[in-house]
C-alpha positions as CSV (number, residue, x, y, z in Angstrom):
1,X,-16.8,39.4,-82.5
2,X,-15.1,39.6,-79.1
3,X,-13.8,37.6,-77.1
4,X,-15.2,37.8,-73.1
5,X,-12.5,35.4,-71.4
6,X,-10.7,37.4,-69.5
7,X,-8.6,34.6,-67.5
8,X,-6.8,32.8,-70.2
9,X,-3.8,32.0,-70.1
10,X,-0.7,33.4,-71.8
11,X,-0.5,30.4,-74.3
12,X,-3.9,30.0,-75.0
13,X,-3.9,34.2,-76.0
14,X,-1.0,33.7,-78.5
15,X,-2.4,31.2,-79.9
16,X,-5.8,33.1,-80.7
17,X,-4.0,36.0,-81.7
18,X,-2.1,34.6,-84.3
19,X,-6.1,32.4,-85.2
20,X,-7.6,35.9,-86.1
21,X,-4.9,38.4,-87.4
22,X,-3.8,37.9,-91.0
23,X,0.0,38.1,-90.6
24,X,0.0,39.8,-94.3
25,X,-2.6,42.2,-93.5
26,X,-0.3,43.2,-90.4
27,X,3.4,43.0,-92.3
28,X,1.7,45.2,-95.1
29,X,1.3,48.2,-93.0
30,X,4.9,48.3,-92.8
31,X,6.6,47.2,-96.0
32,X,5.1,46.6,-99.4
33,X,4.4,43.1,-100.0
34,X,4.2,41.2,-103.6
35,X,3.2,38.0,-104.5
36,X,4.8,35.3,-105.8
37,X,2.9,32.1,-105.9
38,X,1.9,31.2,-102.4
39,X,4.0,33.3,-100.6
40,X,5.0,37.2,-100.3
41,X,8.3,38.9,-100.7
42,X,9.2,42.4,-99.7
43,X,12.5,44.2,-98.9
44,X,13.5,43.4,-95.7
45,X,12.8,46.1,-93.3
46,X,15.2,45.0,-90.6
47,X,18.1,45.7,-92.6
48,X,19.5,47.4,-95.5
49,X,18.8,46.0,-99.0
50,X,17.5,46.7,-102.5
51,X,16.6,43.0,-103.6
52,X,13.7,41.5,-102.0
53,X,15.1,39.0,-99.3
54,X,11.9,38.9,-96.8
55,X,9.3,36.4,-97.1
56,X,6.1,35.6,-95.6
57,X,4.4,32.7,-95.3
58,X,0.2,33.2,-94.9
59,X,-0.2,29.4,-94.8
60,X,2.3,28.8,-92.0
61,X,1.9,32.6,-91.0
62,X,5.6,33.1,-90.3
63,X,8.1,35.6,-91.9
64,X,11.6,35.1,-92.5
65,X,14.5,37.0,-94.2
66,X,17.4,35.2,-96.0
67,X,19.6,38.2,-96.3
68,X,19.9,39.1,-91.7
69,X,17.7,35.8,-90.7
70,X,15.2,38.0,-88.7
71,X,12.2,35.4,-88.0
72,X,8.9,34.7,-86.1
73,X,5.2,35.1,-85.8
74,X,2.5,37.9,-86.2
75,X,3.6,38.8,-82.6
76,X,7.2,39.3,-82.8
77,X,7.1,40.5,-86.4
78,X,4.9,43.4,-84.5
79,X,7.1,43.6,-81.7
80,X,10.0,43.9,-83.3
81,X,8.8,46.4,-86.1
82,X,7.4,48.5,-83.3
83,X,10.2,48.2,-80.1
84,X,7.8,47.3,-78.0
85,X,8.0,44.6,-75.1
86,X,6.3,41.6,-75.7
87,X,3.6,42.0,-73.2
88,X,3.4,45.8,-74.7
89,X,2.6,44.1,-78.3
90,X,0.1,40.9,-77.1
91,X,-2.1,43.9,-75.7
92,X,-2.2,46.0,-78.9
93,X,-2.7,42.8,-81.2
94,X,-5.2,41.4,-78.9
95,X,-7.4,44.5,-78.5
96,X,-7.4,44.6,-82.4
97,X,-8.3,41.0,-82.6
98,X,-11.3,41.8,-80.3
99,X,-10.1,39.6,-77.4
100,X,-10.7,40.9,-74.0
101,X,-8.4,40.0,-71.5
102,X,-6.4,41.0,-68.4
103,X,-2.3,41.2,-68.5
104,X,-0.9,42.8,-66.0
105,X,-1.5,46.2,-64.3
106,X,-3.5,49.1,-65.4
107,X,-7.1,49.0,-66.1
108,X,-7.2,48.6,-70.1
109,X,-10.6,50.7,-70.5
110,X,-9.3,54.0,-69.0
111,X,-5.6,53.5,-70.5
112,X,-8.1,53.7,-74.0
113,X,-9.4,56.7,-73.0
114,X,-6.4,58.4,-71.8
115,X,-4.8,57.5,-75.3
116,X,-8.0,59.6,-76.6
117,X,-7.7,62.2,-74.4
118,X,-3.9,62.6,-75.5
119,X,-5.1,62.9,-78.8
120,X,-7.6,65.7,-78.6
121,X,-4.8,67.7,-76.2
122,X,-2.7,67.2,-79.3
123,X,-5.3,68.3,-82.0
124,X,-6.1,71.2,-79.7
125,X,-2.8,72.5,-78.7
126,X,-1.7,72.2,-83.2
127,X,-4.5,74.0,-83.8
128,X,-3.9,76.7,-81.3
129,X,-0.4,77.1,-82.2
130,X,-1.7,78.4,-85.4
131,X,-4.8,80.6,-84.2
132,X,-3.9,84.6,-83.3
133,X,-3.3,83.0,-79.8
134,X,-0.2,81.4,-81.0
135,X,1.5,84.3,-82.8
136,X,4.1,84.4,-80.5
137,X,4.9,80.4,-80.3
138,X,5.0,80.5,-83.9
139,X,7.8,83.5,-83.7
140,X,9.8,81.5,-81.3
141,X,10.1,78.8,-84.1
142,X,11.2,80.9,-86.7
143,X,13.3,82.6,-84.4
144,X,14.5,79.0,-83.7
145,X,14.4,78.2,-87.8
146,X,12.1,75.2,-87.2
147,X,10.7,74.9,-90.5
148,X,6.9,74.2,-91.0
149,X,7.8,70.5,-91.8
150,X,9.5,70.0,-88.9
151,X,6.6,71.7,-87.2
152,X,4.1,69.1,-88.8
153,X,6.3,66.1,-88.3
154,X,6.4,66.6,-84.9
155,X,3.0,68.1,-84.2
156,X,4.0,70.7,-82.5
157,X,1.7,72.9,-80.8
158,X,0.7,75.8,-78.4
159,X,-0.5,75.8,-74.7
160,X,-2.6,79.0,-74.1
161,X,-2.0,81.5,-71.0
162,X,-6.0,81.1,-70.0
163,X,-5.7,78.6,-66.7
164,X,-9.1,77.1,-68.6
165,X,-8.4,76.9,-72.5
166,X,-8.0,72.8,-72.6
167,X,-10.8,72.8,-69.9
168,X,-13.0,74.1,-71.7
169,X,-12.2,72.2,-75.0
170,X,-12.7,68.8,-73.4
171,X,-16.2,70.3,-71.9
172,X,-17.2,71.2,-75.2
173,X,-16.6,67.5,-76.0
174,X,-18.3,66.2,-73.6
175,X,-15.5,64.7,-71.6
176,X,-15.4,63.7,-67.9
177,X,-13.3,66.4,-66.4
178,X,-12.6,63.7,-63.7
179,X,-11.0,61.8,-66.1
180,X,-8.8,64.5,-67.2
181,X,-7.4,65.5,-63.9
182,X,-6.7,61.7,-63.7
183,X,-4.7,61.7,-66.8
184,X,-2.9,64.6,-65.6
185,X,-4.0,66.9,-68.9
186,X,-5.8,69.6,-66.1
187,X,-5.0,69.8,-62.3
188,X,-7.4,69.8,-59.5
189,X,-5.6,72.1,-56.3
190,X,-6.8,71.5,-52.6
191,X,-10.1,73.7,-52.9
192,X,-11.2,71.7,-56.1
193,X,-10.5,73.8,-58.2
194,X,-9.5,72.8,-62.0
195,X,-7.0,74.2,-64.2
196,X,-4.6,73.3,-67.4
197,X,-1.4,71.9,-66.3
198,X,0.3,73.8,-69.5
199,X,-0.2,77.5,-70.1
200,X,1.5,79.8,-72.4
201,X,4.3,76.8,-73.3
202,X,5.5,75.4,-76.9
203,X,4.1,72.0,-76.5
204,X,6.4,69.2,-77.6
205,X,4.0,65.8,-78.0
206,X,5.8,62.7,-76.3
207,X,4.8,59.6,-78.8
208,X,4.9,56.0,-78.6
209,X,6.5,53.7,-80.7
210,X,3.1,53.1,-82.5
211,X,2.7,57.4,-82.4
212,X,0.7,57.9,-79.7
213,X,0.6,60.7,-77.8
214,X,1.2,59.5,-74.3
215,X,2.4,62.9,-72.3
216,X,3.5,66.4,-73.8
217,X,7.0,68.6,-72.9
218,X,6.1,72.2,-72.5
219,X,8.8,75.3,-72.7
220,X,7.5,78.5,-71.5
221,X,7.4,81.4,-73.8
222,X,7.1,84.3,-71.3
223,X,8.7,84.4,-67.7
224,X,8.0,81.5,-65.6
225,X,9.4,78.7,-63.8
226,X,10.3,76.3,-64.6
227,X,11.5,76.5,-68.2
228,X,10.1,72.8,-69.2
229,X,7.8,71.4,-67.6
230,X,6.8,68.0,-68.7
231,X,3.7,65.3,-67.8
232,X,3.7,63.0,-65.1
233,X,3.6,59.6,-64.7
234,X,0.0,58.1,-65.6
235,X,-1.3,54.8,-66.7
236,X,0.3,55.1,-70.7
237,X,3.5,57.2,-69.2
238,X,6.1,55.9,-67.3
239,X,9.1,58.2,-66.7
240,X,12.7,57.0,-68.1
241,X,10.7,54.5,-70.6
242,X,10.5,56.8,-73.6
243,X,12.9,58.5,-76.0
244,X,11.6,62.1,-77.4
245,X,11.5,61.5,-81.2
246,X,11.9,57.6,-81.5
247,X,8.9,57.2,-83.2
248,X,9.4,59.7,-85.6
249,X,13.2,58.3,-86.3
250,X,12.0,54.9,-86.0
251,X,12.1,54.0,-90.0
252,X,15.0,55.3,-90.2
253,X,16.9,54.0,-87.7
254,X,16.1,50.5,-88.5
255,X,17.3,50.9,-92.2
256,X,20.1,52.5,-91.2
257,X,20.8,50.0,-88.2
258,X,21.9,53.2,-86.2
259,X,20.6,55.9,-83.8
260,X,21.8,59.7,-82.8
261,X,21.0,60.3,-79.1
262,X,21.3,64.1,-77.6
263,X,19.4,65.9,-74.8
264,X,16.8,68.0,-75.8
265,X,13.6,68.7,-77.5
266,X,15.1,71.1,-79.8
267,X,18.6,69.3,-80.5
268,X,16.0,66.5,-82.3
269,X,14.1,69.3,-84.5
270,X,17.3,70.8,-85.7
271,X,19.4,67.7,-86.5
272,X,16.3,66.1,-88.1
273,X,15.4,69.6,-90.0
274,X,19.4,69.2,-91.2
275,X,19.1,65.7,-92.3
276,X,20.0,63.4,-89.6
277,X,17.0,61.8,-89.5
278,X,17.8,58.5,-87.3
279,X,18.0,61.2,-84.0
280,X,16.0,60.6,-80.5
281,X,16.4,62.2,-77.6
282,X,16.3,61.1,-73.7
283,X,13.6,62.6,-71.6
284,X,15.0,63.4,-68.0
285,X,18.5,63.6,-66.7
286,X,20.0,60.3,-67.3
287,X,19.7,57.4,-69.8
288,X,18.1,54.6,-68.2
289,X,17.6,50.8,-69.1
290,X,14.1,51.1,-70.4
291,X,15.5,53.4,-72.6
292,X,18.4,51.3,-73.6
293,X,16.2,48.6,-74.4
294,X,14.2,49.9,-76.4
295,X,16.7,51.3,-78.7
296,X,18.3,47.7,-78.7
297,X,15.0,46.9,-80.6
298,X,15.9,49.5,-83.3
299,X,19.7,50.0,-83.6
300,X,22.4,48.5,-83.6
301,X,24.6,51.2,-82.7
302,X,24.1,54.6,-80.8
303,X,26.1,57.7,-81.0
304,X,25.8,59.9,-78.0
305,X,25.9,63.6,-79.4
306,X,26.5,65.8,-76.7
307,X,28.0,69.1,-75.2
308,X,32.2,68.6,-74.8
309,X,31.8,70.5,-71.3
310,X,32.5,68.9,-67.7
311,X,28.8,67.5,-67.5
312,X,28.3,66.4,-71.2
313,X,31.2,64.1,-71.1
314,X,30.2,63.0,-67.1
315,X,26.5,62.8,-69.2
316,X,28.5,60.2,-71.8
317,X,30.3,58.2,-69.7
318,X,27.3,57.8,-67.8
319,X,25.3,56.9,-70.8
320,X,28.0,54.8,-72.9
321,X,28.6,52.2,-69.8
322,X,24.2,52.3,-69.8
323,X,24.7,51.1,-73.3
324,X,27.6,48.7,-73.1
325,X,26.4,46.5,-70.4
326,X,22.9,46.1,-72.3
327,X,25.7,44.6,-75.2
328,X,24.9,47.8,-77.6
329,X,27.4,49.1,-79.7
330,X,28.2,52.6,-79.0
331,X,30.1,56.2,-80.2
332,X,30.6,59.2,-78.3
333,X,30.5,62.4,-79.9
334,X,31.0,65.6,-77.5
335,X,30.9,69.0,-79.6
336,X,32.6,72.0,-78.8
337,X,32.2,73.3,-75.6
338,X,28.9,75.4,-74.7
339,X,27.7,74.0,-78.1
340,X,24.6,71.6,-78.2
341,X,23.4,70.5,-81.9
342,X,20.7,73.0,-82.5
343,X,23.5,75.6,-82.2
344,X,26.3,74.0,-83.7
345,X,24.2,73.4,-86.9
346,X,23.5,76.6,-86.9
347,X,26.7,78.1,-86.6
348,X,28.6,75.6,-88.7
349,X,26.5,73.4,-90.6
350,X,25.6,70.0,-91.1
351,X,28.5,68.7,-92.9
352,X,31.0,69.4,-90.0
353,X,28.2,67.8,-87.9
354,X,28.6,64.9,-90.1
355,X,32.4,65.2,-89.6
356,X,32.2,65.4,-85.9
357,X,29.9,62.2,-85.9
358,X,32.4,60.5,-88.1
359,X,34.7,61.2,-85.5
360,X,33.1,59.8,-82.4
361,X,35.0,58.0,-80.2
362,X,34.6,53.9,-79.6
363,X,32.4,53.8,-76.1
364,X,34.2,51.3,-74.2
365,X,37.4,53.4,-75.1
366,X,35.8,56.4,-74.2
367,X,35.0,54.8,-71.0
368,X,38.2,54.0,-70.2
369,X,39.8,57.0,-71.3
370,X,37.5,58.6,-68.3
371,X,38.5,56.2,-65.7
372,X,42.3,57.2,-66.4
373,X,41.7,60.2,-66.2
374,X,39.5,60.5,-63.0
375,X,40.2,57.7,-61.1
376,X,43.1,56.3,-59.2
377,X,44.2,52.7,-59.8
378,X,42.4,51.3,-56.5
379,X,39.0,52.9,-57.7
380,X,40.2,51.8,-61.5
381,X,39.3,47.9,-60.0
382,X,36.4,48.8,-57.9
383,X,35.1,51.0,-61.5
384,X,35.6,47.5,-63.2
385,X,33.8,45.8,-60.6
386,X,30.9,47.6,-60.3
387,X,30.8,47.7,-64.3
388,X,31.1,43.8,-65.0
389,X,28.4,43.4,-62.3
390,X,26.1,45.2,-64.6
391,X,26.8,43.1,-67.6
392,X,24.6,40.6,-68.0
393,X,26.2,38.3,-71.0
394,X,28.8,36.1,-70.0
395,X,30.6,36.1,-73.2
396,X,30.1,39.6,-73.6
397,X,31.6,40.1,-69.8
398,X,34.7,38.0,-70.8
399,X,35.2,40.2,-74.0
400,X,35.0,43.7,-72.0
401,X,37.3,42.0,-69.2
402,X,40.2,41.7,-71.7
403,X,39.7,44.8,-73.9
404,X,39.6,46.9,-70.0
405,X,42.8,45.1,-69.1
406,X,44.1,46.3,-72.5
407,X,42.7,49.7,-72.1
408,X,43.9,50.5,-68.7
409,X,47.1,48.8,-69.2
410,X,46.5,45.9,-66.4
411,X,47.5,42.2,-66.8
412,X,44.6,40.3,-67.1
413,X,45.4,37.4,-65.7
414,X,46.2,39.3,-62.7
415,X,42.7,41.2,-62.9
416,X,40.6,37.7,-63.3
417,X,42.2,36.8,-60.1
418,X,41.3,39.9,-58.3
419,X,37.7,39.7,-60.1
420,X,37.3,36.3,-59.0
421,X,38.1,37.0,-55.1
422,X,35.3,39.8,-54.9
423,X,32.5,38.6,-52.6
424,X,29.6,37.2,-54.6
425,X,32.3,36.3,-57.2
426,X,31.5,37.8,-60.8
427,X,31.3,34.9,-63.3
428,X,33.2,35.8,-66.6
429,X,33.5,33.7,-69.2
430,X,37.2,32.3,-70.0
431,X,37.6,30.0,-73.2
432,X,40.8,29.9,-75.2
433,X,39.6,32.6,-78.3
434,X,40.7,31.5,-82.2
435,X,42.9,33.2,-84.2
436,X,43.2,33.0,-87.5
437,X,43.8,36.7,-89.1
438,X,47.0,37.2,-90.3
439,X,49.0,40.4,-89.7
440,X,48.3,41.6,-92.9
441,X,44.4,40.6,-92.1
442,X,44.4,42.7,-89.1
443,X,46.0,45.4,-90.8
444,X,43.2,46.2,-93.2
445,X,40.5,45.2,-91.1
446,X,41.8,47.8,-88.0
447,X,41.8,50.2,-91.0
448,X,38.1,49.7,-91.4
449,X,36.9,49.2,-87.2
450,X,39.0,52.6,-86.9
451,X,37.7,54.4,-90.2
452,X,34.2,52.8,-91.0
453,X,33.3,55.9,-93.5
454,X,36.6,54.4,-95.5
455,X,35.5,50.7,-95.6
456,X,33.0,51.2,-98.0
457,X,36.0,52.7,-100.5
458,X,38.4,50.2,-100.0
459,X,35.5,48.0,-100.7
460,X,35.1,49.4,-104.3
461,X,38.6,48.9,-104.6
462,X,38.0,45.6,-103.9
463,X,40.5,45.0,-100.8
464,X,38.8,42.0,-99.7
465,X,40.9,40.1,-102.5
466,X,44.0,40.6,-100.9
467,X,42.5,39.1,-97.4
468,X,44.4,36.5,-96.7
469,X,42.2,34.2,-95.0
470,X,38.2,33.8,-95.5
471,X,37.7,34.1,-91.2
472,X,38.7,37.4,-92.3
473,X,36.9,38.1,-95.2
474,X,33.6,37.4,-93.4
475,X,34.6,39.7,-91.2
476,X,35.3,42.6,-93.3
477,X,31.7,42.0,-94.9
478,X,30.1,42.3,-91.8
479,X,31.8,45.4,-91.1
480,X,30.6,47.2,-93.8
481,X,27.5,45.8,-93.8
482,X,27.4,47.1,-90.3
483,X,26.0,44.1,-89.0
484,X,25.2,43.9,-84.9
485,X,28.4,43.5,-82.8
486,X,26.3,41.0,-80.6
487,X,26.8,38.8,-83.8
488,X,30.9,39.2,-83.9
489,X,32.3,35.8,-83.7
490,X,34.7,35.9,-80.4
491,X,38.0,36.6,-82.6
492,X,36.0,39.2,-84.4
493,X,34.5,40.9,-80.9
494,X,38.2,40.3,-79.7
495,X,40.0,42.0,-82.1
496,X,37.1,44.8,-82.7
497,X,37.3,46.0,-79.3
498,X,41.1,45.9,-79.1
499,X,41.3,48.0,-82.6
500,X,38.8,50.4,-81.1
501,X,41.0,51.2,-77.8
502,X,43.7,52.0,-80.3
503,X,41.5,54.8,-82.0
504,X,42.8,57.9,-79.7
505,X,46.6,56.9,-81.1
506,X,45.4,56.4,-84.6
507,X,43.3,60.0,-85.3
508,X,45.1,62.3,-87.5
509,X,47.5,59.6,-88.8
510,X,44.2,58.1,-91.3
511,X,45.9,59.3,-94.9
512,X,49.2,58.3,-94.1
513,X,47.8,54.9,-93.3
514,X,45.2,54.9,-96.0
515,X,47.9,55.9,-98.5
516,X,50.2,52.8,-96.7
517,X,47.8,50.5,-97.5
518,X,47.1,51.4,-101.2
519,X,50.8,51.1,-102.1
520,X,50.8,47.3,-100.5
521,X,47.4,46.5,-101.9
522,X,49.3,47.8,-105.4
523,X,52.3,46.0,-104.9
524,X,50.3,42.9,-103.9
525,X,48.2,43.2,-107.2
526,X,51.4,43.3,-109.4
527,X,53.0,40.5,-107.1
528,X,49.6,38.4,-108.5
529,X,49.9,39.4,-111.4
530,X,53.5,38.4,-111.8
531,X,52.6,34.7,-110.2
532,X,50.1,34.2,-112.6
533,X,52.0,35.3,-116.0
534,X,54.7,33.0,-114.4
535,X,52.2,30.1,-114.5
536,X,50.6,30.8,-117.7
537,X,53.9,31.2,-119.3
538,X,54.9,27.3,-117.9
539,X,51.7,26.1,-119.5
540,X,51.9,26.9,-123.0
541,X,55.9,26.6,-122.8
542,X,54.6,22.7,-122.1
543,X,51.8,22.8,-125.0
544,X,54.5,24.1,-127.1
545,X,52.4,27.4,-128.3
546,X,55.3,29.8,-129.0
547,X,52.4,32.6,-130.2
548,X,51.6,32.6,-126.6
549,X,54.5,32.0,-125.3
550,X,55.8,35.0,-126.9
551,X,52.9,36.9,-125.8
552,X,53.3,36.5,-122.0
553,X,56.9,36.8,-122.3
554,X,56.0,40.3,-123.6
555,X,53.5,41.2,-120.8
556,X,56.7,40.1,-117.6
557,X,58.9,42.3,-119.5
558,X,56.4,45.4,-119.3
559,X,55.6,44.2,-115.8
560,X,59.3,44.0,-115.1
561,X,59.9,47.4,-116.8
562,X,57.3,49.7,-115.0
563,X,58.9,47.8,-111.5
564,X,62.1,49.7,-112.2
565,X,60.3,53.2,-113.6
């Protein structure tokens, strides 16, 4: 049954929505549910976890997880799960709910029908990439070492050189060839004549986040010009809204909270083909917002992988301050230069990849470390202006203000002033931040912001007991369970961003602090040790239990003896 009212009002659609969608029917496509009693329990697929901490609630129809508090309806549960915008999710969940309304621009019925087309151009263009006309496509790819599963993933596929090959499929299915011109799939010149837009390309399908095709990257086989060419805009593509690859990485990224982000159609195949499966890639020449948002959805942390030449690290810098005023958490990675990842992997392998990633550099340090070094101290100010402008947080702003007058070695008092005098004032937060880590605190915990693949080692050798206060306990567990920065207390965001400016002075020097540390986490174990054989020693000396008094007496002296060894 549908719905005809096509004037209601935002309100009044939610509430039908979540009327006729069974939020356990929706939730089930994603994770697997169980029962228990009148409720159903699943792990949480907004975080990392192996005992079941989501719930939903059919009765209330809400979901809820106790483990990362991630709540809400049928709408944002879809939302969420998806990236979408929320305007982007009422339309999908109303269409399936058979309500008919209007929301915005674009006419719904043809934005159906271009999904379709999209979808045949896909199924034809596979299908010719393994007919006798794609012999040579398929060469490229091995030449390329894109293996077949790569190939499927991906749905890769092949554009023939005949100006009429899609044509003609769509005819033989009996579609409007008007319509196809309008969804930019063929091309009508000034005489009316029709063609294929892509001939004799490798044809890279561009998917939503629910894995729909909604436009297609081509690279040309033969000679031609130019070497991509790529769909315009139409009703279901919007230029600088998409990443190439998201919704194949999508899963993973959320379980893994994090996203790889390099430049090209190929640089995705290859690092996904060598295991790095969380990897997306922009479309065009710049990272925009749209972008940035809709990875916000996903991770909570990108690391920009990118070529260490002049314009990869312009390209980074660029893309890292994209990132940091949307209040993402970011790494830069720049490879050698002249590499990209498809040809470092091949020439060296995934595990110095893995290294280099491992590697990557704080963003906002990275930043900063670019305005040193191509900036004078005048343009230095107007750099921070123009950068604070763009953050939107208020807290957040105050937190990059101090970690920039850190970075670039500025007072900050003296910078708030100057901020404060610009025309249009920029309003930054200023509160009086806690501390409470001691130096010992701050010593392991800049340990584990600096070296995050060590935290989880320390972990097993179970540092936090040697944390000296529980502000920094909680910390450290939110570190490694590499929760959201946007969910750092301000002493925690504080000291996180100051420890990451500090990264460039700490590389190379990571054993010879790691090995520090273990000799006073040792010494502080026998110092315990000591305290408490000294107290259980007072105790049965008052009982009067000479057994046990003997005993412990025993254990100080061995204690005492290996001190001297």
């Amino acid at each position: 049954m549908s719905n005809s009212k096509t004037n209601m009002d935002l309100e009044e659609l939610v509430t039908e929505i979540k009327e006729r969608l069974d939020i356990v029917q929706i939730v089930g496509r994603y994770v697997e549910l169980r029962q228990v009693g009148g409720r159903y329990v699943a792990p949480c697929p907004f975080h990392q976890e192996t005992k079941p901490s989501f719930n939903v609630n059919p009765e209330k129809g809400f979901f809820y997880c106790f483990g990362c508090q991630a709540a809400g309806d049928v709408i944002s549960f879809y939302q969420r799960i998806n990236g979408l915008e929320f305007k982007e999710a009422l339309k999908d969940l109303a269409e399936e709910a058979g309500i008919k309304f209007y929301l915005g621009k674009g006419n719904s019925s043809s934005r159906k029908t271009f999904f379709e087309l999209y979808e045949l151009a896909t199924d034809f263009f596979k299908n010719q990439l393994q007919s006798s006309n794609g012999a040579k496509a398929r060469e490229y790819l091995a030449s390329r070492q894109v293996s077949e599963l790569v190939q499927k993933t991906f749905l890769l596929g092949y554009s023939p050189a005949d100006w009429h090959g899609l044509e003609k499929y769509f005819q033989s299915k009996g579609i409007d060839i008007n319509l196809a011109v309008q969804s930019g799939l063929l091309v009508k010149n000034d005489k009316g004549q029709v063609y294929d837009r892509f001939r004799d390309r490798l044809m890279f399908p561009i998917r939503d986040l629910q894995g729909r095709t909604i436009a297609f990257g081509g690279r040309v086989l033969g000679e031609g010009d130019p070497k991509y060419l790529n769909s315009n805009e139409s009703l279901i593509y919007k230029k600088g809204e998409h990443l190439y690859g998201l919704y194949e990485a999508k899963s993973h990224i959320l379980k893994e909270k994090e996203a790889i982000l390099s430049e090209g159609y190929l640089d995705v195949l290859a690092l996904v083909q060598a295991g790095f499966k969380n990897s997306c890639a922009i479309l065009g020449t710049s990272l925009t917002r749209e972008q940035v948002l809709k990875l916000a959805q996903l991770a909570s942390k990108v690391i920009l992988l990118l070529d260490g030449d002049a314009a990869g690290k312009k390209a980074a810098w660029r893309s890292a301050e994209m990132l940091l005023a949307e209040g993402i958490n970011c790494a830069v990675a720049l490879l050698p230069e002249g590499e990209d990842p498809d040809s470092f992997l091949k020439k060296y392998g995934p595990e110095q990849l893995q290294r280099i990633l491992e590697q990557s550099q704080e963003g906002l340090a990275y930043c900063l470390k670019m305005v040193r070094e191509n900036k004078s101290p005048r343009e230095q100010v107007g750099w921070i202006e123009d950068f604070l402008k763009r953050v939107r947080d208020l807290k957040l702003k105050g937190f990059y203000l101090s970690a920039i007058a850190i970075g670039l070695n500025i007072s900050e008092k003296e910078l708030r002033a100057s901020l404060e005098n610009v025309e249009g004032q920029l309003k930054i937060e200023t509160r009086e931040i806690k501390k409470s880590f001691t130096a010992w605190d701050k010593e392991v915990l800049l340990i584990g912001i600096i070296f995050p693949q060590e935290a989880r080692k320390l972990a097993e050798e179970g540092v936090e007991h040697f944390f000296q206060t529980k502000e920094a306990k909680n910390f450290w567990q939110k570190l490694i369970s590499k929760v959201d920065v946007r969910e750092f207390s301000e002493e925690e965001s504080n000291f996180y961003f100051q420890s990451k400016l500090k990264e460039d002075f700490f590389q190379g020097k990571k054993e010879e602090l790691l090995k520090d540390l273990r000799f006073k986490m040792l010494s502080k174990d026998k110092k315990l040790r000591k305290q408490n054989l000294f107290l259980a020693l007072a105790r049965a000396q008052k009982r009067g239990d000479l057994a046990e008094t003997k005993r412990i007496l025993g254990l100080l002296q061995k204690e005492f003896a290996e001190q001297e060894v």
